[in-house]
C-alpha positions in Angstrom: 46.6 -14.5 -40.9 49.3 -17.2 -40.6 52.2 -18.4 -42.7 51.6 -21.9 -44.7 54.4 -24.0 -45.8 54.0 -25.6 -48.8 57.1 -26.7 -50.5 57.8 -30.9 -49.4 60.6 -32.7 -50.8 60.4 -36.2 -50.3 62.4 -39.3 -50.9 59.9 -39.5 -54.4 62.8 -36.5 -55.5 65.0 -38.7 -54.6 64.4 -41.9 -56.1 63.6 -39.0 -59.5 67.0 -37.3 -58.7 69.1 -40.9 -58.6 67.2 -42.5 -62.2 67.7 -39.2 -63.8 71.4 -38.0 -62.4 71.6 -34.9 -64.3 70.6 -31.4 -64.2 70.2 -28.2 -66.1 71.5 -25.2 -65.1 70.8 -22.0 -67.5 72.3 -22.3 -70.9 74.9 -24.9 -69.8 75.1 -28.5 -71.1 73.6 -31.1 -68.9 75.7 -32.3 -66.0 75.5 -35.5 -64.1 75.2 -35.6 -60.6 77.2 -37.7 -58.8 75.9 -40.6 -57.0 77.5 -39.7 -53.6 75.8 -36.3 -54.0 72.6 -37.7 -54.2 73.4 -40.1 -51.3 74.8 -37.0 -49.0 71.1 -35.1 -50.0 68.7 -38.0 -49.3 70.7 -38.9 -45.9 70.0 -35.0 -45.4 66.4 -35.0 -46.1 65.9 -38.3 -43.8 67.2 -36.2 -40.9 66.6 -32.7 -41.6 63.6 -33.2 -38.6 65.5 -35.0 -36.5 68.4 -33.0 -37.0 69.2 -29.8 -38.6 72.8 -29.3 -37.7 73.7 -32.7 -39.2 71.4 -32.3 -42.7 72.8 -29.0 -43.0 76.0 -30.3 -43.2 75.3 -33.4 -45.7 73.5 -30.8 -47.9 76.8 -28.7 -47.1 78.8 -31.3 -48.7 76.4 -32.5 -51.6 76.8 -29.2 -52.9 80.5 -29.5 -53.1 80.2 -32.3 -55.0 77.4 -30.8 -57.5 77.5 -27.2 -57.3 75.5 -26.7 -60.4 72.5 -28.8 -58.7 69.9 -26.6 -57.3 68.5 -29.7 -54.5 71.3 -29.0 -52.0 71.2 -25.7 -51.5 67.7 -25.1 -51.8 67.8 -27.7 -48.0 70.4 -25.2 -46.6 68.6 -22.1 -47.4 65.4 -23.6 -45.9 67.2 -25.0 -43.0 69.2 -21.7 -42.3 65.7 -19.5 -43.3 64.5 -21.0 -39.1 68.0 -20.5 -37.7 70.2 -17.5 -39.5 68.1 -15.8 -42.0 70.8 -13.4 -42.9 73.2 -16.3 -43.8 70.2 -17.7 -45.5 69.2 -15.2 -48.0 72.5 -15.3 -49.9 72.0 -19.4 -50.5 68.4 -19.2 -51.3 69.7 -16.4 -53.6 71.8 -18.8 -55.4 69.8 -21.4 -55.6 66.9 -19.1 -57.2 70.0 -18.5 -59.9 70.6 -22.9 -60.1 66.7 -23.3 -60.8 64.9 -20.4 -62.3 62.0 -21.7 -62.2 61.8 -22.5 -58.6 59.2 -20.4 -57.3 59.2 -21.7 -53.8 62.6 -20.5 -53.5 61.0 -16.7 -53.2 58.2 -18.4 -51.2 61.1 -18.7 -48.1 62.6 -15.7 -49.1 59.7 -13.8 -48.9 58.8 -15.2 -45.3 61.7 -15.1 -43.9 61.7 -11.0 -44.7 58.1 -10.5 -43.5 59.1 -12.0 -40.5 62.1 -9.6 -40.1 59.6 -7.1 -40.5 61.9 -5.8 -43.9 58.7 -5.6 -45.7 59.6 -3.9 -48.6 61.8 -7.3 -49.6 59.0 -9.8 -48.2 56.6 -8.0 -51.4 59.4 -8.0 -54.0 60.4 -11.7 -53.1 56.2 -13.0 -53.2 56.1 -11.0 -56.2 59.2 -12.4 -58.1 57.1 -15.6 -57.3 54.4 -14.7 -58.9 56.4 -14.0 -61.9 58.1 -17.4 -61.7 54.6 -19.0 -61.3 51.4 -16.8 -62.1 48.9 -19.5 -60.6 50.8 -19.7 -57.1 48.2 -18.8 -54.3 50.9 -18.9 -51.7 52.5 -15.8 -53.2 49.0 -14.6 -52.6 48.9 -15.0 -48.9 51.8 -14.0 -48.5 51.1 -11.0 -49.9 47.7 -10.8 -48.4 49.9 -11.0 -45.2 52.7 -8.0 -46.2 49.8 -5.6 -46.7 47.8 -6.6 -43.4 50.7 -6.4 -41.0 50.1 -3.7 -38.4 53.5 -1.8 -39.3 52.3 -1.2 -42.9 48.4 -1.1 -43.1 47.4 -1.4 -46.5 44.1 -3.2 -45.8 42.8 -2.7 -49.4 46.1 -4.2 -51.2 45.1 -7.3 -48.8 41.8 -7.5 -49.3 42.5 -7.8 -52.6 45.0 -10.3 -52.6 42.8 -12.2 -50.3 39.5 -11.8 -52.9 41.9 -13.9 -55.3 42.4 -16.4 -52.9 38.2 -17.0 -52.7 39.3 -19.0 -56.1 41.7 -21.3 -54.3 40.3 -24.5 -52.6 43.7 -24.6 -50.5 43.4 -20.8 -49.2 39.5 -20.6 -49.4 38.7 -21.2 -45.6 42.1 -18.9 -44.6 41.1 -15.7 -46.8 37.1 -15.7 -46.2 38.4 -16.0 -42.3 40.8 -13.1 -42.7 38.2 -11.1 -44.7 35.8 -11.2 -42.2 38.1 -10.0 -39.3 40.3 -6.9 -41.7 39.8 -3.7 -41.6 38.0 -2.2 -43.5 39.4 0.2 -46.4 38.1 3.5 -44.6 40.9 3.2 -42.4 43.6 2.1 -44.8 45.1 5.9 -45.3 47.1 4.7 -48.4 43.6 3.9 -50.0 42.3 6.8 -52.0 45.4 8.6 -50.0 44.6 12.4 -52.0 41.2 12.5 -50.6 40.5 14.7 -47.7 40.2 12.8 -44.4 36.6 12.4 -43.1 35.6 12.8 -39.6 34.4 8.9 -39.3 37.5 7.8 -40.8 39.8 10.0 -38.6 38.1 8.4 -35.3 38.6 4.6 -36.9 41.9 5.0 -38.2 43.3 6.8 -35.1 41.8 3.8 -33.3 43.3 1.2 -35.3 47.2 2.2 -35.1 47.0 1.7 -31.3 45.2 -2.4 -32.5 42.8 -1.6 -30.0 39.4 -3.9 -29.2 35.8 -2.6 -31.3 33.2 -5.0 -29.9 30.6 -4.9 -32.0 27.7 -2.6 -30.8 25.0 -0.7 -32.3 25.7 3.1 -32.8 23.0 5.3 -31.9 24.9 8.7 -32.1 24.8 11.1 -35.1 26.2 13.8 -36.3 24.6 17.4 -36.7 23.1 16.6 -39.9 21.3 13.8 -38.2 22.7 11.0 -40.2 24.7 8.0 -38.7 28.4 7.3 -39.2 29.2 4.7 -42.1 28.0 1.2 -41.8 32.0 -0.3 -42.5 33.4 2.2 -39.4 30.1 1.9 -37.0 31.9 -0.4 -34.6 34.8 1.9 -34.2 32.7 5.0 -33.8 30.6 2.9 -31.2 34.0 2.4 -29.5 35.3 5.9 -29.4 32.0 7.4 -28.2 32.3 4.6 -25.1 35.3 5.8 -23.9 34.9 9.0 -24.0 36.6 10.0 -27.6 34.4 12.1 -28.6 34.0 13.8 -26.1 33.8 17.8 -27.0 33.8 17.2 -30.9 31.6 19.2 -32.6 30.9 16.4 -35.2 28.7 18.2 -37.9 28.1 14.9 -40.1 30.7 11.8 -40.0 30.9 12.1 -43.7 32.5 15.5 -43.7 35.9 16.4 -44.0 37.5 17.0 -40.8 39.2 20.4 -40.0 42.6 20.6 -38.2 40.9 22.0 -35.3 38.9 18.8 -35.4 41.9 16.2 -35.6 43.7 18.5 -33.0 40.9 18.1 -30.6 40.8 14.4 -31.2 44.3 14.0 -30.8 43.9 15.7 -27.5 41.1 13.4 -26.4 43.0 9.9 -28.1 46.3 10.9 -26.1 45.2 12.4 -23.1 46.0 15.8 -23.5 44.3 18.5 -22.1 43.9 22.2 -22.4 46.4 22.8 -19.9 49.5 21.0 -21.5 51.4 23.3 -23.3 54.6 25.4 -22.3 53.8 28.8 -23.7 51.1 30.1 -25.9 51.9 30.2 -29.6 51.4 33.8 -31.2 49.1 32.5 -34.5 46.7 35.1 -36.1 44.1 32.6 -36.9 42.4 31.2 -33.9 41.4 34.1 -32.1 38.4 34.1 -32.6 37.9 30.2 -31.4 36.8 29.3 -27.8 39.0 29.8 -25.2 39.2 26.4 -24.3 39.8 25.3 -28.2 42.6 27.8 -28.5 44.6 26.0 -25.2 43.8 22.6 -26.6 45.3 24.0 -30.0 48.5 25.2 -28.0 48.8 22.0 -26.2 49.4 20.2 -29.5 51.5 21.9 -30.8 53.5 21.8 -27.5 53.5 18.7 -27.5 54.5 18.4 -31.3 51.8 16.6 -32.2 50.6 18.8 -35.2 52.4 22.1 -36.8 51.1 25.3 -38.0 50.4 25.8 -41.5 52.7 29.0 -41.6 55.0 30.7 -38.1 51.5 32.2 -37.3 48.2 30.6 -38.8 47.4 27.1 -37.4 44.9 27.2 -40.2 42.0 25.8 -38.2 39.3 25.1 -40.9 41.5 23.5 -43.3 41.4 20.1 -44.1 43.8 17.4 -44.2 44.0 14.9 -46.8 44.6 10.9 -45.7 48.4 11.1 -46.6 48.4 13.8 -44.5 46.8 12.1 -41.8 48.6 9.5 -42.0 51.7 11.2 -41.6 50.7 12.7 -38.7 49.3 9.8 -36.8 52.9 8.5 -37.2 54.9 11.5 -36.3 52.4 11.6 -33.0 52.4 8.1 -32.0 56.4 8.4 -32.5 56.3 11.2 -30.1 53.9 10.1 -27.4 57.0 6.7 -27.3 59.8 9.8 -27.1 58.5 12.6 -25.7 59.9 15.7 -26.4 63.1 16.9 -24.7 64.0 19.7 -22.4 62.2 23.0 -22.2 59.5 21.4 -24.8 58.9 19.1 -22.3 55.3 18.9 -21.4 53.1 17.9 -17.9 52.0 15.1 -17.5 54.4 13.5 -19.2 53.6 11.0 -21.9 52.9 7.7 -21.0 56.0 5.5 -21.6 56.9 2.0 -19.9 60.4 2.1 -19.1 61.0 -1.1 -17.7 60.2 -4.8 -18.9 56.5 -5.2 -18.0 55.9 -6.5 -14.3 53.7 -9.4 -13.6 52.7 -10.3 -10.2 50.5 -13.2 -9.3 48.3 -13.4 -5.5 49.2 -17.5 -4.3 46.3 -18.5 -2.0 45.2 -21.4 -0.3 43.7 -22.4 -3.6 44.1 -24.2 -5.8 46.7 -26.9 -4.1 50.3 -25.6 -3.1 51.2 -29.0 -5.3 49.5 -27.3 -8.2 51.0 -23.7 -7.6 54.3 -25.3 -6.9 54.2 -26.9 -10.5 53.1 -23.6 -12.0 56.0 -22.0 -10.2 58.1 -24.6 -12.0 57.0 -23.9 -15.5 57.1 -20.7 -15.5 59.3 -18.7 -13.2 61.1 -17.1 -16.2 57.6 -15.0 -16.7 56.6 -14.5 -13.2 58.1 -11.2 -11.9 56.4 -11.5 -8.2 54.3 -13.6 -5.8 52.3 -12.4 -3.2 52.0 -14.5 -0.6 48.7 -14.5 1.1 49.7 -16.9 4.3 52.9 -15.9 5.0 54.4 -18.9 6.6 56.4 -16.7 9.4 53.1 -15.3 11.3 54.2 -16.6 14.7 57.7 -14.9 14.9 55.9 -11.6 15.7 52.9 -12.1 17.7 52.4 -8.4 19.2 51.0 -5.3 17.5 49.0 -6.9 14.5 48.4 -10.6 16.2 46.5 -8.4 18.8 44.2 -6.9 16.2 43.4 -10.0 14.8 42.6 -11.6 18.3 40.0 -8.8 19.4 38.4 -9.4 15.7 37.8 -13.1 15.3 40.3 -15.1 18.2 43.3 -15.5 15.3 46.8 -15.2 15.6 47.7 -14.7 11.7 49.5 -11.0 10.5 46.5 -9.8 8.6 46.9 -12.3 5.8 44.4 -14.3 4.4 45.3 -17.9 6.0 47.4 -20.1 8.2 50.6 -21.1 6.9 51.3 -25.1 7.5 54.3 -27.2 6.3 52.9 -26.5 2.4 53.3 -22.9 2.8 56.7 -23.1 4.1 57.8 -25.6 0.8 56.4 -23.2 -1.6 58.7 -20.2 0.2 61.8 -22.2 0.4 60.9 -23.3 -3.6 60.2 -19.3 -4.0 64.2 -18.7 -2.6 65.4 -20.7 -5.6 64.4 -19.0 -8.6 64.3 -15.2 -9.4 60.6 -14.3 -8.8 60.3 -11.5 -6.0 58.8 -12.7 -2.8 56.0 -10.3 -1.7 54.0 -10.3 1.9 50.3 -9.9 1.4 48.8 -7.8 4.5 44.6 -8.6 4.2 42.0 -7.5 6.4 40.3 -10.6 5.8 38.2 -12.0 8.5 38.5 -15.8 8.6 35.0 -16.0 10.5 32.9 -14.1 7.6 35.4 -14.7 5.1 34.8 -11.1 4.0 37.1 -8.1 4.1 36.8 -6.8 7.8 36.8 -2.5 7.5 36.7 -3.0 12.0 40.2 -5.1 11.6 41.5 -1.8 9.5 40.0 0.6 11.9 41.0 -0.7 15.1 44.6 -1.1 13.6 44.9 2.9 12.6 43.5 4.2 15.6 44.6 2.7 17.9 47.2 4.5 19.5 50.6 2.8 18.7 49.7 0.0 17.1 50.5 1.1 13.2 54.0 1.8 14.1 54.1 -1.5 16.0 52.7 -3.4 13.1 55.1 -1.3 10.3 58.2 -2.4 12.7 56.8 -6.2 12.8 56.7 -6.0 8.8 60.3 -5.0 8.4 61.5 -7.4 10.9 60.2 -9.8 9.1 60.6 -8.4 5.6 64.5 -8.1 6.7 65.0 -11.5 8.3 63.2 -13.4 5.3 64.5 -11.1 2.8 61.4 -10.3 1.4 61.4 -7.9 -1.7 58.0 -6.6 -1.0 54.8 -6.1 0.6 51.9 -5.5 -0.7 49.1 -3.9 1.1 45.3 -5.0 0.5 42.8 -3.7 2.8 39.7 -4.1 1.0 36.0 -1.7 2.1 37.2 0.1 5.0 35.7 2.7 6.4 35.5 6.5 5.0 36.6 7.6 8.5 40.0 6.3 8.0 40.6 8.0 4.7 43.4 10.5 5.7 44.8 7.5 8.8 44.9 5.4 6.1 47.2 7.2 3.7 49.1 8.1 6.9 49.8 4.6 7.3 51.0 4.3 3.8 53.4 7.3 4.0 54.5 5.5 7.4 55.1 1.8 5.9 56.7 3.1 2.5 59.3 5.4 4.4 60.9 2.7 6.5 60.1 0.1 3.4 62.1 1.9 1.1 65.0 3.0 3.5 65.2 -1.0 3.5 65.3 -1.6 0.0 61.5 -3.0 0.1 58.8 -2.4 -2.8 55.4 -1.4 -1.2 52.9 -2.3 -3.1 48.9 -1.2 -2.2 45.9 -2.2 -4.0 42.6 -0.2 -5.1 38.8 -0.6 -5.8 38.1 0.5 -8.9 36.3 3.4 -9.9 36.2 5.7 -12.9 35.4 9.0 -11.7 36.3 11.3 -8.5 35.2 10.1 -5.1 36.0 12.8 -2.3 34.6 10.6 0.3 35.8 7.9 -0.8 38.3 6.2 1.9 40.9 5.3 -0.7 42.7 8.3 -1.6 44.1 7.4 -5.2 46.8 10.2 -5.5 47.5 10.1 -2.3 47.8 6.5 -1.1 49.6 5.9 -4.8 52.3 9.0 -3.6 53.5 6.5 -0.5 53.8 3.4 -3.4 56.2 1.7 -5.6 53.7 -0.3 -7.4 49.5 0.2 -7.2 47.4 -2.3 -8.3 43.5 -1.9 -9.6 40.9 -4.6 -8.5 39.4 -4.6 -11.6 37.7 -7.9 -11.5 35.1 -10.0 -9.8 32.3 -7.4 -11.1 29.8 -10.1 -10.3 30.3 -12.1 -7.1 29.3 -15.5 -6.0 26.3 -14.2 -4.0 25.1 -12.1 -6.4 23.8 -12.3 -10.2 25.6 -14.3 -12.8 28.0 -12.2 -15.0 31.1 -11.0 -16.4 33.9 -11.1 -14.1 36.0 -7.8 -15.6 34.3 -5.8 -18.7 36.6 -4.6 -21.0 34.7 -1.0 -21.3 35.3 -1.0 -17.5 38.8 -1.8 -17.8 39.5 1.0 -20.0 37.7 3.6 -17.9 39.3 2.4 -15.0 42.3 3.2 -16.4 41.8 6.1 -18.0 40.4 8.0 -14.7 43.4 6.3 -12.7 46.0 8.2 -14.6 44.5 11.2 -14.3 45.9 10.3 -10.4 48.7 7.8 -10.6 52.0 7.6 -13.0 51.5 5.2 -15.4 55.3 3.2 -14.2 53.4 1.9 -11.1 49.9 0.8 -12.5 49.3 -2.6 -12.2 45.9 -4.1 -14.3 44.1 -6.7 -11.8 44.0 -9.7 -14.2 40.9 -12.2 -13.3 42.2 -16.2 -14.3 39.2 -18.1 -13.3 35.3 -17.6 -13.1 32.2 -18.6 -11.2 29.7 -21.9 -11.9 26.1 -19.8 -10.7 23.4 -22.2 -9.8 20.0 -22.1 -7.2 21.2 -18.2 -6.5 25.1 -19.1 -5.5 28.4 -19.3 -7.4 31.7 -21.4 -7.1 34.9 -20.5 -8.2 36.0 -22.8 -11.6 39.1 -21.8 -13.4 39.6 -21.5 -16.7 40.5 -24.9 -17.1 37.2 -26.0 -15.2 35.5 -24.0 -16.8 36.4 -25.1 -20.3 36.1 -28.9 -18.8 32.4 -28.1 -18.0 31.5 -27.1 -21.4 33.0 -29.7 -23.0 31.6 -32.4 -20.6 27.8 -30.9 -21.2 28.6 -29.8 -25.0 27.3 -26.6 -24.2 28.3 -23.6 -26.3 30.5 -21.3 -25.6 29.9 -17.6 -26.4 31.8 -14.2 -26.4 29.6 -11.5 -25.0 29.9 -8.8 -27.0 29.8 -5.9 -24.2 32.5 -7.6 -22.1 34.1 -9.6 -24.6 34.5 -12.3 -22.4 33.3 -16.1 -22.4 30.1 -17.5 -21.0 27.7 -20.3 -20.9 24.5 -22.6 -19.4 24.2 -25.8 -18.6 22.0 -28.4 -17.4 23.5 -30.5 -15.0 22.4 -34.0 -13.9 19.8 -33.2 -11.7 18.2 -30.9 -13.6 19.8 -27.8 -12.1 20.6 -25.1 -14.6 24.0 -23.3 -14.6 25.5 -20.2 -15.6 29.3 -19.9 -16.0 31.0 -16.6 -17.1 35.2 -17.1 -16.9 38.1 -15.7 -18.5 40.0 -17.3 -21.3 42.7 -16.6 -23.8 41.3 -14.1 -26.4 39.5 -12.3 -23.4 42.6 -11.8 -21.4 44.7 -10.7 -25.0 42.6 -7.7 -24.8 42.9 -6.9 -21.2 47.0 -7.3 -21.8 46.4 -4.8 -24.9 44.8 -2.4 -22.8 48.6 -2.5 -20.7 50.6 -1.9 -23.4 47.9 0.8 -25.3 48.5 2.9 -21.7 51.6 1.6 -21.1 50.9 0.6 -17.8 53.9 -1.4 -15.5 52.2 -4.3 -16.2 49.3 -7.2 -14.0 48.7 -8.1 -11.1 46.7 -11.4 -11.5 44.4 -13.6 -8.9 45.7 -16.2 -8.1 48.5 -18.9 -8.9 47.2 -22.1 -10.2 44.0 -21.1 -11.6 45.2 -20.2 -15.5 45.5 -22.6 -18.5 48.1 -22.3 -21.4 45.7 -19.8 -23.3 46.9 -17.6 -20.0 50.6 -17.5 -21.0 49.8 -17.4 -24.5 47.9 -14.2 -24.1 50.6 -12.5 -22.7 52.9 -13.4 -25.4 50.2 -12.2 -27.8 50.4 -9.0 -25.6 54.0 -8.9 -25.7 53.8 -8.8 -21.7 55.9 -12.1 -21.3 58.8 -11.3 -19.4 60.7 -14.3 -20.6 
């Protein structure tokens, strides 16, 4: 939902204000309002747009001249609602006192507190409006708005502010676009809040307060009894059951109310904590005779105070909770997961908790143009934390250990790095020196005769003897004379061989790195289980690391089959199985900001711009796919080839940013510079990941 302004004083109020020149204020006689009081307010209302400071001071003054006429300070309380809020409640205040029956007056007032997030005022002020003026329909949305917001919840108090907006030709489009999209009343736990807490609405509502993403999907699983969850909480159940949240429920029918052992084990599952967490176990009478395995889960959280016992020694297993209840815990827990408990009660892992401003990191290639990245660099160097620069213009100062790798593989002289540097390069790292963003050296393994990630280039490089310490003292050299901040390491398919030479390496570079004040950075395929024989080593490679990014993206390539670039449900499993391995302060999400134009069994990289440029200039139809929830499209092109382009745009990347924030993860690491649109930066504003 969105905030509408409605109120628009023109110079028609003035022109009424100057033939009329009086006013009535409460009981008291009529006054006249001077004519230079009128002149100060209409020379404030020309420039109020042009000039706030200036209008706030002619309404300022009209006021002194008339301070029994309500126009004046109405201006100042609007103007001040933008700027000072606080200063501006006391003047719209007064000016609610000067004209009683001013309902826009509460209109501000009531804005101007829902965006403070005081939102106990915002629904007195839109309902003092409603008193002033019972037909109002912006009191309505505003209300509609108060009772939606993600801090209070009340999803049935807006729906039924927005069902009397349905009446309103001005609000009709707004409130049958926000009923569509809200929540429904199953998981509004203020809504029927003495009822007992059902298992269905448990699993939504604990999904909700995180604002996590429920494509839609069709649910297939039942409960016990054999019936399906509720059709208003089916998306959310299909959800949970994707990523694993109910895993180990005993669900006996979604309709039934849930047991504390029940919400205990899915607050294990939501959080990620298992059996294993808890300090001590607790002495209670009444779960003896429960699983092993339940019992532990039961100790954990309580450990971890995310539930208490009934009495000092019943947990009370089989009771139920009713939706206050619920409720109350959900808060307490989420509360506790930001602040986790302190000494002794401290539990392992600890819970997730970002605490430093998120960390964005962009790859610059060779494409798109260093003009183009250059400009980027420009705009937005206030929201860029790092760049990581894959043709490190200084390649020729140290032509020994990795130069001779790259020679025996494909006749090259570069340090591992994607490309050649030329003059362009060198502009973009002298551009990089004058603004704040951390300069990062990319080592590749990419073979500039296959143009594929070369595992030999790797291999020869770790086994042969004496050349990874040679390359590690060529990288601080350099690192030290072009006072890099980091280096980020990016072999990509190596060998399984090189598993344990490879994390070797890492515990190598990161030692002398570090004793130098440089971040090491290393990056990893994704995967969402345990792979032994896998040659990236996730705990351990991540244990020689300040920072570790995920390749989560490019899911479909070029030379394959048209589709998504990164799947949301991927995303999230990714992640999930990551921090069973890795802290949660050095994850990095790989963020995709392009896409690929498939046609005649190949693809090309578009980004999102492009791609949005393509659609538009063969009007074809652009659609979310509801698996990945990301954008895609066909077209016909000119010579009668048919296209399919699957990119990444704004609403798809707000929910890969969400994802960040729901794990609290240290924050992207996105390919490449130059290839995003403005939807981009919006997103992570949206996400709250702007670092600006």
């Amino acid at each position: 939902m969105e905030k509408q302004r409605y109120r628009t004083i023109s110079l028609l109020t003035t022109i009424f204000a100057l033939s009329t020149l009086f006013v009535q204020s409460g009981n008291s006689l009529a006054k006249t309002v001077p004519a230079n009081a009128v002149h100060l307010y209409q020379a404030g209302l020309a420039i109020m747009h042009q000039n706030a400071t200036q209008a706030l001071a002619d309404f300022t003054e009209s006021e002194k001249l008339a301070p029994w006429w309500e126009p004046p300070v109405y201006e100042q309380g609007q103007i001040l609602a933008v700027t000072d809020f606080q200063k501006a409640i006391p003047i719209l205040m007064h000016a609610a006192q000067l004209a009683p029956k001013d309902d826009t007056v509460w209109n501000i007032l009531g804005w101007g507190y829902y965006t403070h997030q005081e939102f106990t005022q915002a629904i007195q002020a839109f309902t003092k409006q409603l008193t002033v003026n019972p037909t109002q329909a912006n009191a309505h949305w505003g209300l509609a708005n108060r009772y939606d917001n993600s801090s209070v919840r009340q999803f049935a108090k807006a729906r039924q502010q927005l069902q009397l907006l349905l009446s309103s030709s001005a609000f009709r489009a707004m409130a049958q676009k926000s009923l569509a999209s809200l929540p429904p009343n199953a998981i509004d736990l203020t809504y029927h809040d003495s009822l007992p807490i059902s298992e269905e609405d448990a699993i939504a509502a604990l999904l909700s307060y995180r604002r996590m993403v429920y494509p839609t999907s069709n649910v297939l699983i039942k409960g016990r009894d054999g019936h399906l969850p509720s059709p208003e909480v089916t998306n959310y159940i299909a959800y949970a059951d994707q990523i694993g949240l109910l895993k180990g429920l005993q669900i006996s029918s979604f309709q039934a109310s849930a047991t504390r052992v029940f919400l205990a084990q899915l607050l294990a599952n939501f959080y990620g904590i298992n059996q294993y967490d808890y300090i001590r176990p607790f002495q209670l009478n009444d779960i003896a005779t429960l699983p092993v395995a339940t019992q532990m889960t039961i100790n954990s959280i309580l450990a971890n105070q995310l539930m208490t016992t009934v009495t000092p020694n019943d947990f009370a297993p089989l009771r139920t909770m009713t939706r206050s209840e619920f409720a109350s815990t959900l808060q307490n827990a989420n509360r506790i997961m930001k602040n986790p408990p302190s000494g002794d009660q401290l539990v392992s892992p600890e819970p997730h908790l970002r605490t430093s401003p998120p960390f964005i990191y962009f790859f610059s290639t060779s494409q798109p143009s260093l003009s183009v990245q250059s400009a980027d660099l420009t705009s937005h160097q206030k929201q860029i934390s790092a760049i990581g620069l894959t043709y490190f213009p200084f390649i020729a100062d140290f032509p020994s250990g990795s130069a001779k790798t790259r020679q025996a593989i494909d006749q090259t002289q570069y340090l591992l790095t994607v490309a050649s540097a030329g003059g362009g390069a060198t502009q973009e790292w002298q551009q990089l020196e004058q603004t704040s963003i951390a300069p990062f050296m990319v080592l590749a393994n990419y073979n500039n005769v296959t143009h594929q990630a070369d595992p030999a280039i790797v291999d020869q490089m770790l086994t042969t003897p004496g050349r990874p310490t040679a390359l590690i003292n060529e990288i601080t050299a350099i690192a030290r004379k072009e006072k890099l901040r980091g280096v980020t390491v990016d072999f990509e398919n190596i060998l399984p061989k090189d598993r344990v030479p490879y994390v070797n390496f890492m515990q190598a570079l990161h030692a002398q790195l570090s004793a130098n004040g440089i971040t090491t950075m290393v990056c990893l395929p994704e995967r969402d289980q345990s792979a032994p024989q896998s040659p990236y080593d996730y705990a351990g490679l991540s244990s020689h690391a300040d920072l570790v990014m995920l390749i989560t993206y490019d899911e479909h390539v070029p030379g394959g089959k048209p589709g998504t670039i990164a799947a949301l449900f991927n995303d999230q499993r990714v992640i999930q199985y990551a921090l069973t391995q890795i802290p949660a302060n050095k994850l990095l999400l790989g963020v995709a900001d392009y896409g690929y134009d498939w046609s005649a069994g190949t693809g090309v990289e578009v980004s999102m711009q492009q791609a949005k440029s393509l659609a538009s200039s063969y009007h074809a139809t652009i659609t979310i796919d509801p698996s990945s929830q990301t954008p895609t499209f066909q077209y016909t092109d000119a010579s009668g080839v048919k296209h399919t382009v699957w990119f990444e745009n704004g609403q798809s990347l707000t929910y890969v940013d969400q994802l960040v924030n729901t794990f609290a993860l240290r924050g992207i690491a996105v390919w490449h510079l130059g290839a995003e649109d403005t939807s981009f930066w919006h997103a992570l504003t949206t996400a709250h990941l702007s670092t600006s």
